[in-house]
C-alpha positions in Angstrom: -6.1 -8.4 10.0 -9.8 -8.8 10.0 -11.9 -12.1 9.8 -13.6 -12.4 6.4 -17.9 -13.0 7.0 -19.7 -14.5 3.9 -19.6 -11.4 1.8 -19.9 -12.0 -1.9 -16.4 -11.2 -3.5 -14.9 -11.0 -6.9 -11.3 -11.8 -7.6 -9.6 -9.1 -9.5 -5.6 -10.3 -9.3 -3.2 -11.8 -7.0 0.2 -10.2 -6.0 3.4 -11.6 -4.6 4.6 -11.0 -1.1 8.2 -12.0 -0.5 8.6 -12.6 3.7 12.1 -13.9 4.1 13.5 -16.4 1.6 9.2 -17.1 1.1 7.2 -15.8 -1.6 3.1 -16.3 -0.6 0.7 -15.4 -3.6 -2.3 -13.4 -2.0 -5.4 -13.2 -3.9 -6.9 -9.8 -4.3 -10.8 -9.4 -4.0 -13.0 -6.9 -4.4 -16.7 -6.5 -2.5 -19.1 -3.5 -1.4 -17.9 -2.8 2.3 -21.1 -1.4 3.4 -23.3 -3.2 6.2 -26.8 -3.7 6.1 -27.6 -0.7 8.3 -25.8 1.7 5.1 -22.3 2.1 7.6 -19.2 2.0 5.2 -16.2 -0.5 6.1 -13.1 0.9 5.9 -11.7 -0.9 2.4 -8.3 -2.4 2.0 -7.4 -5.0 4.5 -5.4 -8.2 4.8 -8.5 -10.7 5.7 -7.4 -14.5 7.4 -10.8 -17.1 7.3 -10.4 -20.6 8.5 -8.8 -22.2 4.7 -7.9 -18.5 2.8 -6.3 -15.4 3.2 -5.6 -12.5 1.0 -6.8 -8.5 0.6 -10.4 -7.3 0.2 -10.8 -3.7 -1.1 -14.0 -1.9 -1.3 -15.4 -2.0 -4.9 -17.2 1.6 -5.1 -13.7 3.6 -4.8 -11.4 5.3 -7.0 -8.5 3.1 -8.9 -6.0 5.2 -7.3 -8.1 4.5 -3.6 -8.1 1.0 -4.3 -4.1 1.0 -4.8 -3.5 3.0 -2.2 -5.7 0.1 0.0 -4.2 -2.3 -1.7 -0.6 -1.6 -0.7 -1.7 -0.6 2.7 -3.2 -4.1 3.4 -0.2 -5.9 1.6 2.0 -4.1 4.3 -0.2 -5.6 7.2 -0.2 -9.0 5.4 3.6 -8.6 5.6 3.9 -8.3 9.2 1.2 -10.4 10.2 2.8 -13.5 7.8 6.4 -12.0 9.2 5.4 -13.1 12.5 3.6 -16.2 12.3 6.5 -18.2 9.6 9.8 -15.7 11.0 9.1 -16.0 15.3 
């Protein structure tokens, strides 16, 4: 889980997570992960701010990379949601 900064973001979908007997609807947004000094962010991450959450993959990738970061951060958005509503 990483904390989301003000970085400009576009939402491209939402997808359902099912944790338990809950179903949460994470929004899906897209941004260019590099800093100012031109160093790339890894894409593809479950992101928590103080009133949102959801996935931000990197914009200048491949479809198949952004799927492929896509499912990896709905995995970590599964376990970090697993433990905060199932412990």
């Amino acid at each position: 889980m990483r904390e989301l900064g003000n970085q400009p973001s576009r939402l491209v979908g939402v997808i359902q997570l099912r944790v338990g007997a809950r179903v949460f609807a994470l929004p899906v947004e897209e941004a260019t992960l590099t800093s100012a000094d031109g160093s790339k962010k890894p894409g593809g991450f479950f992101f928590e701010g103080p009133h949102r959450f959801g996935i931000l993959v990197d914009r200048d990738v491949t479809e198949a990379e952004r799927t492929a970061d896509i499912q990896k951060a709905s995995l970590e958005a599964a376990s970090v949601i697993a433990k905060k509503f199932l412990n």
